[in-house]
N, C-alpha and C positions, 0 to 999 in steps of 0.2 A: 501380390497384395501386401500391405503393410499394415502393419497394427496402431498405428503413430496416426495420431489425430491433432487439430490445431483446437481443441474444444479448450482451452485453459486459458489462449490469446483468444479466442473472441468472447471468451468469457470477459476479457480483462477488459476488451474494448465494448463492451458493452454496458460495462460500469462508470469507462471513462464518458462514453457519449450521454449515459443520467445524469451524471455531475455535470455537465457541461449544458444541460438544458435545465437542471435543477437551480447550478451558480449565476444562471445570466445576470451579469451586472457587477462581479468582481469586478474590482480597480485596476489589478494587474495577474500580470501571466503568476508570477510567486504564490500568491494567496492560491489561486485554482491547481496549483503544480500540488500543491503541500496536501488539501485538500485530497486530489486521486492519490497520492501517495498511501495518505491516510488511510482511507477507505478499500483502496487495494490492495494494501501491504505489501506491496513492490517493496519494502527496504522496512527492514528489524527494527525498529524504535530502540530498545533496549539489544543489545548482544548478549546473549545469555553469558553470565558471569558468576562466577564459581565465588563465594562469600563465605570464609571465614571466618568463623567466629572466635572471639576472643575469650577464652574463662580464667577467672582469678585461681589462682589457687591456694 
């Protein structure tokens, strides 16, 4: 027996098939790609980055 489960991908695909009956009627594949993206979080918007700050002294 394994511990390892696919609950995370059909979690994901479950998201993508809302969007895709919520979207009907996007123009193109682009808009609905950006869309799951978004809503998924398949990919970081931001990369976390380390900021510096600057003091006068």
């Amino acid at each position: 027996m394994s511990k390892l489960t696919n609950g995370l991908f059909e979690g994901i695909n479950t998201k993508i098939k809302l969007i895709q009956r919520i979207s009907f009627g996007y123009r193109n594949f682009g808009n609905l790609r950006s869309r799951i993206i978004l809503c998924t979080n398949l990919f970081a918007a931001n990369p976390k980055k380390e900021i510096k700050q600057l003091y006068a002294a």
